[in-house]
ROLODREN-752201 format. One record per atom (N, C-alpha, C): residue number from 1; residue in one letter; x, z, y. Coordinates in Angstrom, 3 decimals. Last residue first. Example, Ala and Ser with C-alpha at 12.3 -4.5 7.8 and 13.67 -1.06 7.14 Angstrom:
<nodes>
<2 'S' <12.850 7.080 -2.250>>,
<2 'S' <13.670 7.140 -1.060>>,
<2 'S' <12.900 7.870 0.030>>,
<1 'A' <13.190 7.800 -5.690>>,
<1 'A' <12.300 7.800 -4.500>>,
<1 'A' <13.200 7.800 -3.300>>,
</nodes>
This chain:
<nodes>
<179 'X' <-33.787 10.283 -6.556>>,
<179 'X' <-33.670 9.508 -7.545>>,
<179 'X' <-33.968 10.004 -8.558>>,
<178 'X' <-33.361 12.935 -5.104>>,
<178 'X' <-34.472 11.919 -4.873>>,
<178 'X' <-34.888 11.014 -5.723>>,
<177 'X' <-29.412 12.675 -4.208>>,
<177 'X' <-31.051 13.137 -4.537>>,
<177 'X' <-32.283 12.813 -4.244>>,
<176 'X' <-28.098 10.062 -6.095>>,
<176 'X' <-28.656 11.328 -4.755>>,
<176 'X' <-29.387 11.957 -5.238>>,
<175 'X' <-27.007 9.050 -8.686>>,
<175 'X' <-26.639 10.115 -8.454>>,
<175 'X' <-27.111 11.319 -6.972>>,
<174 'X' <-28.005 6.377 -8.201>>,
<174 'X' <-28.278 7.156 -8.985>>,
<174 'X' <-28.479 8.957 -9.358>>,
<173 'X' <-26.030 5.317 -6.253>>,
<173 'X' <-27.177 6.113 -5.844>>,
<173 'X' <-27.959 6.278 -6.974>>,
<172 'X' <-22.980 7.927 -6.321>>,
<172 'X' <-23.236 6.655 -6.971>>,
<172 'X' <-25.012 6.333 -6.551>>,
<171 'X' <-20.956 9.102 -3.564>>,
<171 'X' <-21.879 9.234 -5.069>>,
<171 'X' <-22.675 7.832 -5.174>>,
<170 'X' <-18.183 9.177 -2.304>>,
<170 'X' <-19.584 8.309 -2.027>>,
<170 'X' <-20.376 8.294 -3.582>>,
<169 'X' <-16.536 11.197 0.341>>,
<169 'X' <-17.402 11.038 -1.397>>,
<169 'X' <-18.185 9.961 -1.400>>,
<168 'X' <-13.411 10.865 1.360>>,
<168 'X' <-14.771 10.256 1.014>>,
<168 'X' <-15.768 9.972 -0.131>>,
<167 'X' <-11.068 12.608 2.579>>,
<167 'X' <-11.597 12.126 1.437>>,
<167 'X' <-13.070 11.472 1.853>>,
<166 'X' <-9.683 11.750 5.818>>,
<166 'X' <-9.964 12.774 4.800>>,
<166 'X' <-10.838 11.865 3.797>>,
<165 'X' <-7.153 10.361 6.983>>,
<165 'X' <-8.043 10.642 6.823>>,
<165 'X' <-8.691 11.317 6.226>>,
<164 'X' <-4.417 12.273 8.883>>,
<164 'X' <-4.700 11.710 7.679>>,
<164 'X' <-5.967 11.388 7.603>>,
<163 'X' <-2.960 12.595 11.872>>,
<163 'X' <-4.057 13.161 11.186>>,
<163 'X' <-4.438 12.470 9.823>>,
<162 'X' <-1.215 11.570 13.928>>,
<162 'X' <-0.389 12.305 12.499>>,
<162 'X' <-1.549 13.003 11.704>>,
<161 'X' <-2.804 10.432 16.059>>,
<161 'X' <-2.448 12.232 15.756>>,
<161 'X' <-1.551 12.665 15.113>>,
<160 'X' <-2.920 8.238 14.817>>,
<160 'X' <-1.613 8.065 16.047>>,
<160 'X' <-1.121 9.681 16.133>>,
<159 'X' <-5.017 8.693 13.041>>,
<159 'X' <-3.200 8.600 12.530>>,
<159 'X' <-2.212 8.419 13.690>>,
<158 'X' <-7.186 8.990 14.813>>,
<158 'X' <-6.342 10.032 14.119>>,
<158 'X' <-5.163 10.232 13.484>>,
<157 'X' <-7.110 6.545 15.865>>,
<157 'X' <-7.007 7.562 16.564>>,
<157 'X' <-6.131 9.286 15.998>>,
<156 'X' <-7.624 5.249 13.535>>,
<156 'X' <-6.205 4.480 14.669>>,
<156 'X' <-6.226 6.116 15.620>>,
<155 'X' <-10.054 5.908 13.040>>,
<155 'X' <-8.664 6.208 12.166>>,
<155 'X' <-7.893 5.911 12.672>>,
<154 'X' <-11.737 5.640 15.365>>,
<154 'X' <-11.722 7.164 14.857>>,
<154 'X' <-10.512 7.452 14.164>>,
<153 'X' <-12.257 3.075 15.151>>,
<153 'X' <-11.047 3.644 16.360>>,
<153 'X' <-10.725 4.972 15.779>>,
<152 'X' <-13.078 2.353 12.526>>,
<152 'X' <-11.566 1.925 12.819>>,
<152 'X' <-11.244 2.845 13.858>>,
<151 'X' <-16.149 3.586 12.929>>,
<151 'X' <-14.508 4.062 11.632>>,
<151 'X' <-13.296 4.100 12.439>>,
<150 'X' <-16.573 1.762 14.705>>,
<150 'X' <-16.681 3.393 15.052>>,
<150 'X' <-15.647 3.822 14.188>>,
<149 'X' <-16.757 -0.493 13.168>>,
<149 'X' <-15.502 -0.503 14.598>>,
<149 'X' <-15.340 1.151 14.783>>,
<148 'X' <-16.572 0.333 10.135>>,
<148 'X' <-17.484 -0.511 11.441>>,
<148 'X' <-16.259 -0.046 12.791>>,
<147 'X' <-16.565 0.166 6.258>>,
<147 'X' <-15.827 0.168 7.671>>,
<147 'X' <-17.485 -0.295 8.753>>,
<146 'X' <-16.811 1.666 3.839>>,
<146 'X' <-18.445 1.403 4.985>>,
<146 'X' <-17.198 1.096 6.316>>,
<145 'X' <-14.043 3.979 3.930>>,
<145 'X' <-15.452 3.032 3.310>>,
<145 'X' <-16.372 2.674 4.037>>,
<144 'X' <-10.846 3.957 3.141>>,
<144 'X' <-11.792 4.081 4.003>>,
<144 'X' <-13.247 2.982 3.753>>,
<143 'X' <-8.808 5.671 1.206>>,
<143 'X' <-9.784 4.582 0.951>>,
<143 'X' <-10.493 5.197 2.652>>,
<142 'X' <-5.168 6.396 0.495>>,
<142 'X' <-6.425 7.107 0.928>>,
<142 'X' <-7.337 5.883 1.597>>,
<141 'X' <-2.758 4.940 -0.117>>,
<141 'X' <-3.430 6.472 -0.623>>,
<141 'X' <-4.895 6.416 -0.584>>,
<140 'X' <-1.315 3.034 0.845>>,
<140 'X' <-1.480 3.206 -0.720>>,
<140 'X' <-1.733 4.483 -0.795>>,
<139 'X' <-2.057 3.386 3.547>>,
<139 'X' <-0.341 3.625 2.923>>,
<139 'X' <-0.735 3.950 1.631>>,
<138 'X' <-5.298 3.128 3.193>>,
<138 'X' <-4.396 3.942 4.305>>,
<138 'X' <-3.112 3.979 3.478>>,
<137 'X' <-7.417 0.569 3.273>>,
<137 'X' <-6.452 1.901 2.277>>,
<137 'X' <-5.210 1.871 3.279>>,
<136 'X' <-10.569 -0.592 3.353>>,
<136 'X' <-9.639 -0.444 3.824>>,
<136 'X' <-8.324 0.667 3.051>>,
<135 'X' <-13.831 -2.259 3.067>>,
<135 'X' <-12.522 -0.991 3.229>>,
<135 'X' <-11.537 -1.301 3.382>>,
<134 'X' <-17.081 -2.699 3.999>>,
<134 'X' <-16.078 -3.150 3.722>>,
<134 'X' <-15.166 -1.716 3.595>>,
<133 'X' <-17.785 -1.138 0.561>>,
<133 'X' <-17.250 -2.612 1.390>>,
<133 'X' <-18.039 -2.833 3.083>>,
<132 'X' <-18.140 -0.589 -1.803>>,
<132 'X' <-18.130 0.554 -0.350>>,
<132 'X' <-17.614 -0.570 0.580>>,
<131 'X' <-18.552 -1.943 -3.753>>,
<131 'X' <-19.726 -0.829 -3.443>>,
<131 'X' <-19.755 -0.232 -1.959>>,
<130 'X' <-15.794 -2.471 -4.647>>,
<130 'X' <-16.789 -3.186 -4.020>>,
<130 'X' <-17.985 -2.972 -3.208>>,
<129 'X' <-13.228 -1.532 -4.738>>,
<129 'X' <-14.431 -0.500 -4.500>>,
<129 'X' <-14.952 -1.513 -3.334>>,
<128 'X' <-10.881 -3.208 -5.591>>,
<128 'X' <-11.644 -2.111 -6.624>>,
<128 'X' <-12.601 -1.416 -5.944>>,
<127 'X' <-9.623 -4.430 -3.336>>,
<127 'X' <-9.193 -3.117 -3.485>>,
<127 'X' <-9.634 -1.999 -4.732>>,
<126 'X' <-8.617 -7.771 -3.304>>,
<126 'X' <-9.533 -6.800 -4.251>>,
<126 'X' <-8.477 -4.969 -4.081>>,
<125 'X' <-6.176 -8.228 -1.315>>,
<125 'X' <-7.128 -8.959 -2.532>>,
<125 'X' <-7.813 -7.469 -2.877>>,
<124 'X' <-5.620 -7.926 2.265>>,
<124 'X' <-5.210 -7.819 1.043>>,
<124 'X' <-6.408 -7.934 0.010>>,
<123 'X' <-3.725 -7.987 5.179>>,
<123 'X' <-5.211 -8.747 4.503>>,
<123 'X' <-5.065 -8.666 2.613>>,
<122 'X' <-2.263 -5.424 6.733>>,
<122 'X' <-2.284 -6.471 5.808>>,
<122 'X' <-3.557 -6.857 5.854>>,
<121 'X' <-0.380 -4.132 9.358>>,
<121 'X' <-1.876 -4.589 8.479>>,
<121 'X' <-1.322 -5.705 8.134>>,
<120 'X' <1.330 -1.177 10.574>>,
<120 'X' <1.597 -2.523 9.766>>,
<120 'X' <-0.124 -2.801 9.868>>,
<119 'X' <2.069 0.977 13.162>>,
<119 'X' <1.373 0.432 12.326>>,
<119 'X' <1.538 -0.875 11.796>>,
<118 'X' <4.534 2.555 14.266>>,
<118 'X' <3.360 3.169 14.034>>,
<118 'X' <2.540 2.409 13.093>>,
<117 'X' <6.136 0.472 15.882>>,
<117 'X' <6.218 0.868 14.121>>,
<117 'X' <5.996 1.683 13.661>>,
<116 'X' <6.418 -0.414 18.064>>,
<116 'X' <6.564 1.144 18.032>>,
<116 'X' <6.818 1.213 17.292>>,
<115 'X' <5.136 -2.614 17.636>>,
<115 'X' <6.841 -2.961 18.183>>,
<115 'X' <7.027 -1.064 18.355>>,
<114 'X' <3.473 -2.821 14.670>>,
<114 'X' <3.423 -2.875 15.747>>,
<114 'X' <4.718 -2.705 16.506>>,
<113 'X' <4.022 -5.505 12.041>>,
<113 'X' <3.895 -4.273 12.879>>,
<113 'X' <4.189 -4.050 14.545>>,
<112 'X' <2.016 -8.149 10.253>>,
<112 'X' <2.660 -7.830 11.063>>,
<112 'X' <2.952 -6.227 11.559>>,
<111 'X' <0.228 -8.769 9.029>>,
<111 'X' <1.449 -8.919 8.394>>,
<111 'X' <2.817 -8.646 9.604>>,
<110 'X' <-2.780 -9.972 11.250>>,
<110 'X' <-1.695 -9.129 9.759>>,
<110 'X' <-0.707 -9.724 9.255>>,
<109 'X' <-1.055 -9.380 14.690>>,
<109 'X' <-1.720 -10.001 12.996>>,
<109 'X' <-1.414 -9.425 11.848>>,
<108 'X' <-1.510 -6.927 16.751>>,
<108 'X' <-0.994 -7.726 15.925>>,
<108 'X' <-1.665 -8.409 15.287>>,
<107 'X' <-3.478 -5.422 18.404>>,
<107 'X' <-2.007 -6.516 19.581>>,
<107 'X' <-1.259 -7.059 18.213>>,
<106 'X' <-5.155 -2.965 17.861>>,
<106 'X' <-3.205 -3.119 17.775>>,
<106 'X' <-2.399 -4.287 18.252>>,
<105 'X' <-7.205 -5.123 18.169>>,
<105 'X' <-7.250 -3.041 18.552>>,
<105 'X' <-5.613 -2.924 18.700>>,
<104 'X' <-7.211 -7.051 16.993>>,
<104 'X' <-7.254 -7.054 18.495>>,
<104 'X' <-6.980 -6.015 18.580>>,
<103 'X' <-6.571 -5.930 14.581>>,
<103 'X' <-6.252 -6.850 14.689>>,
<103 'X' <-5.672 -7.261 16.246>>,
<102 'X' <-9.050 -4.992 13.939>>,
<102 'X' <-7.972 -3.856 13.868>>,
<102 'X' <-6.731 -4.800 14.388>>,
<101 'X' <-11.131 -7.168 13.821>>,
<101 'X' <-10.950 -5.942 15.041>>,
<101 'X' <-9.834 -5.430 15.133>>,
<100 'X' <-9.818 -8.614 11.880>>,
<100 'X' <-9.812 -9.039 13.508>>,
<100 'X' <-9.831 -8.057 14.371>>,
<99 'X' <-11.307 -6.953 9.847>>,
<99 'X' <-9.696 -7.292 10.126>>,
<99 'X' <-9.651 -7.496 11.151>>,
<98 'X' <-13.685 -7.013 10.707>>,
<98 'X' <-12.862 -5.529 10.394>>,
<98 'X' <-11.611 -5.712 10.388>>,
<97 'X' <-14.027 -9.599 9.936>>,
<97 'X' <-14.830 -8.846 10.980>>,
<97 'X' <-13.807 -7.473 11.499>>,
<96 'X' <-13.679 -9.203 7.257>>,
<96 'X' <-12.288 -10.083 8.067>>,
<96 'X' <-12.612 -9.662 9.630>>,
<95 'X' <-14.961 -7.632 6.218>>,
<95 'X' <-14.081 -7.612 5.661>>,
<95 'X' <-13.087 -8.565 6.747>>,
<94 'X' <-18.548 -8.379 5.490>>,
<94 'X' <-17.655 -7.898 7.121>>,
<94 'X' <-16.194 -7.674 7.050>>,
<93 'X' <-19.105 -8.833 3.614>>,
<93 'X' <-20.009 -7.511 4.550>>,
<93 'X' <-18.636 -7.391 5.585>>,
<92 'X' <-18.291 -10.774 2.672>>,
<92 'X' <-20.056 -10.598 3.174>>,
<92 'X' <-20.365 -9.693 3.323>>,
<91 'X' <-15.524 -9.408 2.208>>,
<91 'X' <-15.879 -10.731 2.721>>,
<91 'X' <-17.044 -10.949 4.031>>,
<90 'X' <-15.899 -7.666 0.146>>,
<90 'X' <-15.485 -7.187 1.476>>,
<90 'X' <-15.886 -8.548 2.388>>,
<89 'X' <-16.271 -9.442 -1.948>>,
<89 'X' <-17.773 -8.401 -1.603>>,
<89 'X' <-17.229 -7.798 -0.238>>,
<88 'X' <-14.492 -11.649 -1.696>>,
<88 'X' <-15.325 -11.956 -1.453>>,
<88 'X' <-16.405 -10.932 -1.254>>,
<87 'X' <-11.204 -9.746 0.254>>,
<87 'X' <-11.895 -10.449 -1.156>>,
<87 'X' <-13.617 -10.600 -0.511>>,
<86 'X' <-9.884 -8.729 1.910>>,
<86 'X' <-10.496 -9.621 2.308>>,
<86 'X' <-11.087 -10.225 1.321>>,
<85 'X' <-9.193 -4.863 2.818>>,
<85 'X' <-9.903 -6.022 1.413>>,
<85 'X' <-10.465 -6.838 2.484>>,
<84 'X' <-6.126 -4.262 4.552>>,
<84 'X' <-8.259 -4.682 4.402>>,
<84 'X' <-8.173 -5.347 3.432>>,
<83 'X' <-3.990 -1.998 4.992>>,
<83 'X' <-4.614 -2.837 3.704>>,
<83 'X' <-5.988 -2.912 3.717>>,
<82 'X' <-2.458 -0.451 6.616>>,
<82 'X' <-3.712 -0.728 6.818>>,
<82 'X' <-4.043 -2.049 6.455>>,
<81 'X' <0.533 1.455 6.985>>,
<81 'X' <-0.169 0.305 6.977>>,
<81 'X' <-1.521 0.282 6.397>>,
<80 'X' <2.145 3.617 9.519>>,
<80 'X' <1.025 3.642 8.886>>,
<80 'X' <0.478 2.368 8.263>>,
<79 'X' <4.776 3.130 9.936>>,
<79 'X' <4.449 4.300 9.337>>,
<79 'X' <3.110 4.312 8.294>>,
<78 'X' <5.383 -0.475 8.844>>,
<78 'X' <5.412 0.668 9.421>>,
<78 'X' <4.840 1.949 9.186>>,
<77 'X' <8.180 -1.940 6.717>>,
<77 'X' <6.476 -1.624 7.000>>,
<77 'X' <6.643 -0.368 8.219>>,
<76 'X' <10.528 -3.891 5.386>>,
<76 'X' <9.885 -2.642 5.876>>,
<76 'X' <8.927 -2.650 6.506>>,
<75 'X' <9.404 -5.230 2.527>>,
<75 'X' <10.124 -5.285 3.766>>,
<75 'X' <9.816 -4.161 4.930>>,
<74 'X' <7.608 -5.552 0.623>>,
<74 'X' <8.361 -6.330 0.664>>,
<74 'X' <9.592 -6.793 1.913>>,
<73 'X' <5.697 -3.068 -0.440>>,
<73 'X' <6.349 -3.389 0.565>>,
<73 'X' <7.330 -4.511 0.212>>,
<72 'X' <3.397 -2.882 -3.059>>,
<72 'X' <4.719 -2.951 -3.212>>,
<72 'X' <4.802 -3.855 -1.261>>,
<71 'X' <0.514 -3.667 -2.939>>,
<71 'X' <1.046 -2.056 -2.776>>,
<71 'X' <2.403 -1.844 -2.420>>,
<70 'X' <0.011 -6.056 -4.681>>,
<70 'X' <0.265 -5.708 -3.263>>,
<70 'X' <0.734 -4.317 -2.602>>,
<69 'X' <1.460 -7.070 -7.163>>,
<69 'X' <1.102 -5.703 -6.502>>,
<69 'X' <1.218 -5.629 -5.062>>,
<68 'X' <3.315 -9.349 -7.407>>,
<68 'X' <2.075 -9.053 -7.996>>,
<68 'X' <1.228 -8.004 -7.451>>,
<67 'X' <5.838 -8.913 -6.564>>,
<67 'X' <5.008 -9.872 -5.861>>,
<67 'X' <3.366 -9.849 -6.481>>,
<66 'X' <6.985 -6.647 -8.161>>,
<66 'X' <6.941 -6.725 -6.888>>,
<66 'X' <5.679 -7.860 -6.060>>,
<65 'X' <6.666 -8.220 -10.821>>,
<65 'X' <5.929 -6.690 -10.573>>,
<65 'X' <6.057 -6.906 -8.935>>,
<64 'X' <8.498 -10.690 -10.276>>,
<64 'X' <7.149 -10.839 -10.668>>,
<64 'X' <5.918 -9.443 -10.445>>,
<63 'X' <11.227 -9.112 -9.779>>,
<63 'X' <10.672 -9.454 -8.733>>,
<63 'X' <9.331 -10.253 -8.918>>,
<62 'X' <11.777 -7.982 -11.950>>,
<62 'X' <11.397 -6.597 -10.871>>,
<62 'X' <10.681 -7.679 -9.855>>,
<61 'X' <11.590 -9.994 -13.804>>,
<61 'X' <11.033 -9.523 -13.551>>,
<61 'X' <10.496 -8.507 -12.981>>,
<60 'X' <14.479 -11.195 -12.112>>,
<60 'X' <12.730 -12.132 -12.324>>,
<60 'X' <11.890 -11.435 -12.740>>,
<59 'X' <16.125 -9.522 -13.127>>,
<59 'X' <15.555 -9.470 -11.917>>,
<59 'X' <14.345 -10.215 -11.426>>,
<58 'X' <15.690 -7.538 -16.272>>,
<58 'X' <16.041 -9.168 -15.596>>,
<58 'X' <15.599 -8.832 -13.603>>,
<57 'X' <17.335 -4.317 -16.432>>,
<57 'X' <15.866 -5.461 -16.329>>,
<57 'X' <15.865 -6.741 -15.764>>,
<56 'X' <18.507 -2.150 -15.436>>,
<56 'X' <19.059 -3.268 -17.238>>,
<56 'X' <17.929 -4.387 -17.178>>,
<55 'X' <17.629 -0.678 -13.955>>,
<55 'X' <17.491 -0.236 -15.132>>,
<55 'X' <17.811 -1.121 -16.563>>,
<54 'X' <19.667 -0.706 -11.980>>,
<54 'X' <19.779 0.255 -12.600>>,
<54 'X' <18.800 0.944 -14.220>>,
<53 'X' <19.519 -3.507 -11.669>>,
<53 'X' <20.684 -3.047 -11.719>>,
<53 'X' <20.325 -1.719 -12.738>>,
<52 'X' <16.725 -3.191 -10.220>>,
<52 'X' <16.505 -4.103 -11.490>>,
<52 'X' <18.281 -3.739 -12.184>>,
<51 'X' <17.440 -1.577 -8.450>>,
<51 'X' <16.302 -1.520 -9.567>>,
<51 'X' <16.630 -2.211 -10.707>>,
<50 'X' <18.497 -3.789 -6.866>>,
<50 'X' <19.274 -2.188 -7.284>>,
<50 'X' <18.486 -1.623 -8.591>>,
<49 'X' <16.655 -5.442 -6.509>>,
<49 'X' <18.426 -6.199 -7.209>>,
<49 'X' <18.916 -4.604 -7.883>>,
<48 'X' <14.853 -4.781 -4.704>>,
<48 'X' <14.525 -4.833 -5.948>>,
<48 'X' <15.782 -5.319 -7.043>>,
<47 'X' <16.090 -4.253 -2.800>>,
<47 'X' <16.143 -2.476 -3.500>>,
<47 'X' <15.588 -3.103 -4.728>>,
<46 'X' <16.805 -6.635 -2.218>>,
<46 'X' <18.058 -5.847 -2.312>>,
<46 'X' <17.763 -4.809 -3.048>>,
<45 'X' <14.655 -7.504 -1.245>>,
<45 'X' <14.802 -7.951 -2.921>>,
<45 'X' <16.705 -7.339 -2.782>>,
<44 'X' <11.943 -4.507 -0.495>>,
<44 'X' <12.753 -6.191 -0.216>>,
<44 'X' <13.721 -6.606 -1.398>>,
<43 'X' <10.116 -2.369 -1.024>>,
<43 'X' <11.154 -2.914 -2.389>>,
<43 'X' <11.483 -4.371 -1.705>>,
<42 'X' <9.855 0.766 1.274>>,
<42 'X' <10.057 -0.747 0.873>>,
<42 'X' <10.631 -1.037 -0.560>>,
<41 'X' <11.457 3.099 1.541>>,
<41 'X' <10.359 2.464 2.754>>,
<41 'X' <9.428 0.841 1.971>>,
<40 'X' <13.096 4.354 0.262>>,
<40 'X' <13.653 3.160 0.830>>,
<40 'X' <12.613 2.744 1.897>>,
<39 'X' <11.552 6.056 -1.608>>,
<39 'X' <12.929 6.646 -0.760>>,
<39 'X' <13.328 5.129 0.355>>,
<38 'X' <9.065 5.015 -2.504>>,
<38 'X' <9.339 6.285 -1.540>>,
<38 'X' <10.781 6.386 -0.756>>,
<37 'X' <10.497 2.618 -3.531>>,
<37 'X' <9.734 2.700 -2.416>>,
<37 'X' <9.356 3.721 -1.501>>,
<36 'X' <11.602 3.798 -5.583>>,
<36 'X' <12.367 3.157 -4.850>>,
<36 'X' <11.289 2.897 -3.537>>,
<35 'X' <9.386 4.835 -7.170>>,
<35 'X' <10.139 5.427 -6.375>>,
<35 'X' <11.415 5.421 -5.649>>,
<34 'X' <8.243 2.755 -7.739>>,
<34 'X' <7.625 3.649 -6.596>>,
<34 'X' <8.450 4.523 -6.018>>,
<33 'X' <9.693 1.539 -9.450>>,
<33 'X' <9.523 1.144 -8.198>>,
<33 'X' <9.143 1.563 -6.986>>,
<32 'X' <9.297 3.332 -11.576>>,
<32 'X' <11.135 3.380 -10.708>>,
<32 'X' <10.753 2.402 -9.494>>,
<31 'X' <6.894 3.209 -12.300>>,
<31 'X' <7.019 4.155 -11.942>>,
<31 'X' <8.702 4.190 -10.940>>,
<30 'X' <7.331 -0.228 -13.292>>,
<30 'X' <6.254 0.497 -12.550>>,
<30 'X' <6.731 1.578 -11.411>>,
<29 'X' <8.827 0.005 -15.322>>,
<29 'X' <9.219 -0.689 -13.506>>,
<29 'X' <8.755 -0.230 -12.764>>,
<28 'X' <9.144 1.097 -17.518>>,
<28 'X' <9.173 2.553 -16.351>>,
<28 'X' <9.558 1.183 -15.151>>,
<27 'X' <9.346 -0.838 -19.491>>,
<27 'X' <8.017 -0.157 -19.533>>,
<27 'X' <8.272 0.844 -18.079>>,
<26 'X' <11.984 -1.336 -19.561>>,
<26 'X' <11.608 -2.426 -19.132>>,
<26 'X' <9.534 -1.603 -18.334>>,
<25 'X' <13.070 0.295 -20.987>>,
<25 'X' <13.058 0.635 -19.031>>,
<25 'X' <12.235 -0.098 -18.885>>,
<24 'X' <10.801 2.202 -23.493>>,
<24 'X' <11.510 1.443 -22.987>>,
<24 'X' <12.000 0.785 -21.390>>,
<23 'X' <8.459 4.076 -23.612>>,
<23 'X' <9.634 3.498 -24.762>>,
<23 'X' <10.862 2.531 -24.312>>,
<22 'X' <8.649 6.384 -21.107>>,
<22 'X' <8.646 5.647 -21.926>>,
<22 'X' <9.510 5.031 -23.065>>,
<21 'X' <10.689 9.362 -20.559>>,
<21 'X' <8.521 8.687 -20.698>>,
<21 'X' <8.063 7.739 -21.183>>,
<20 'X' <12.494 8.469 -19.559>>,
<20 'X' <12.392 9.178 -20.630>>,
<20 'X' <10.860 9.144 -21.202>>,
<19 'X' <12.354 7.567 -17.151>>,
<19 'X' <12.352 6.633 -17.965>>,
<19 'X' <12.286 6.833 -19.346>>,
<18 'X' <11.950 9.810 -14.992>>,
<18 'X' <11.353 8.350 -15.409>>,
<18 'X' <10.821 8.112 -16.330>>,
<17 'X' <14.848 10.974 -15.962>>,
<17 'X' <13.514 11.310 -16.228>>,
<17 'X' <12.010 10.671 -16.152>>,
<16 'X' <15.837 8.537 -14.530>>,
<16 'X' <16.444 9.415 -15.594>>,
<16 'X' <15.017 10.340 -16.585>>,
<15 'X' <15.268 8.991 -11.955>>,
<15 'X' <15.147 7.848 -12.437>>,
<15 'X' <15.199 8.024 -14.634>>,
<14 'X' <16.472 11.702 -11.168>>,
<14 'X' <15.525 11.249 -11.284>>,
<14 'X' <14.450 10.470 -12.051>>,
<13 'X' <19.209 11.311 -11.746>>,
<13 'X' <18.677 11.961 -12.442>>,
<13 'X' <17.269 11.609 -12.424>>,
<12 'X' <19.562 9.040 -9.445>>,
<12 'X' <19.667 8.510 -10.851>>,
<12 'X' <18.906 9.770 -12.059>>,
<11 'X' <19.107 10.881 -7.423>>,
<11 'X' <18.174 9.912 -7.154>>,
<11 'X' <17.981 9.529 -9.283>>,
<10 'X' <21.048 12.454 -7.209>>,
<10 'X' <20.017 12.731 -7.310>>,
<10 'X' <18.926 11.906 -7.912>>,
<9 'X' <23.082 10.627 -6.881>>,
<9 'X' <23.508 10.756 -8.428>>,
<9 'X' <21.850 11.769 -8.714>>,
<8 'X' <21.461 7.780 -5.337>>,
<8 'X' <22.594 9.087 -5.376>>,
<8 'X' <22.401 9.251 -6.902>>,
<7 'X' <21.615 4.399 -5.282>>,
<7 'X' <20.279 5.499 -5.311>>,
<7 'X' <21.561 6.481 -5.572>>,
<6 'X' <21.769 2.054 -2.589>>,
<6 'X' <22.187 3.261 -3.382>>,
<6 'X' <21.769 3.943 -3.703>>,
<5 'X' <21.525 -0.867 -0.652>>,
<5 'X' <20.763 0.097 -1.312>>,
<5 'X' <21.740 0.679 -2.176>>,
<4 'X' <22.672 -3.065 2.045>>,
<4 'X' <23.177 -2.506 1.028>>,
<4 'X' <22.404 -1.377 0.433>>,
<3 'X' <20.967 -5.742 4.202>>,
<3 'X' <21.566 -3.969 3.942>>,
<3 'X' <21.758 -3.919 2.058>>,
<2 'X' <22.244 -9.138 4.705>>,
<2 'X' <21.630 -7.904 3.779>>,
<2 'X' <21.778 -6.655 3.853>>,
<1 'X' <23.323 -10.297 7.352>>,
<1 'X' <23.685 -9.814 6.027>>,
<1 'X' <22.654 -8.785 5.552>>,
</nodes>
């Protein structure tokens, strides 16, 4: 049976304010998804039924936004997931290379988590930062660039820490110096 979702009367104020932002609910899926995803872990199609409940919105389309966006969990995930661009500029520079490793490194496939549920991976479309290829995105936050195996253990290492990665500048090369 299905788990059962509830957003509190916290939760609805919330939502509440949302939605005040836009012209319309249909316009706040976006933003009420995320934050069904913060609180739930996930949008599987129970938190997307509650959503779509609470804001009056067909459910065909909480569940077209959901399947469109890879970002959106479709089930619970683990602490940390690890979204490789397998698109074509991640591709020819190594993009599945980088998958496999992380792949063998954790004992899963993607789409899979680990039996601790420390870590998910995905294989995922176009991350937008062709330039830095290959990459990677840490729990819809934080970009890892120029992957190579040295990267990967360094970040498997540091998120087993509870260490985040840290930012990555990568100026444009226009922008070094020298140019």
């Amino acid at each position: 049976m299905a788990e059962t979702y509830t957003f509190t009367d916290k939760d609805l104020k919330e939502i509440e304010k949302i939605t005040a932002k836009y012209p319309d609910k249909q316009s706040a899926v976006l933003p009420v998804l995320w934050y069904a995803q913060d609180k739930f872990g996930h949008t599987d199609p129970a938190v997307q039924q509650l959503v779509s409940k609470t804001l009056g919105v067909p459910e065909a389309h909480i569940r077209g936004v959901v399947s469109f966006y890879t970002q959106f969990y479709e089930k619970p995930m683990g602490k940390n997931v690890l979204d490789v661009c397998t698109c074509l500029s991640c591709q020819v520079s190594g993009g599945y290379d980088m998958l496999h490793y992380i792949e063998e490194k954790l004992g899963i496939k993607a789409g899979e988590t680990t039996p601790d549920g420390e870590f998910s991976v995905q294989s995922v479309e176009c991350l937008g930062a062709c330039g830095y290829a290959p990459i990677l995105q840490v729990t819809n936050d934080k970009f890892v660039n120029h992957l190579t195996p040295e990267k990967v253990d360094k970040l498997i290492e540091d998120l087993r820490a509870g260490k985040q990665p840290d930012f990555e500048s990568n100026p444009m090369p226009q922008h070094e110096k020298g140019s």
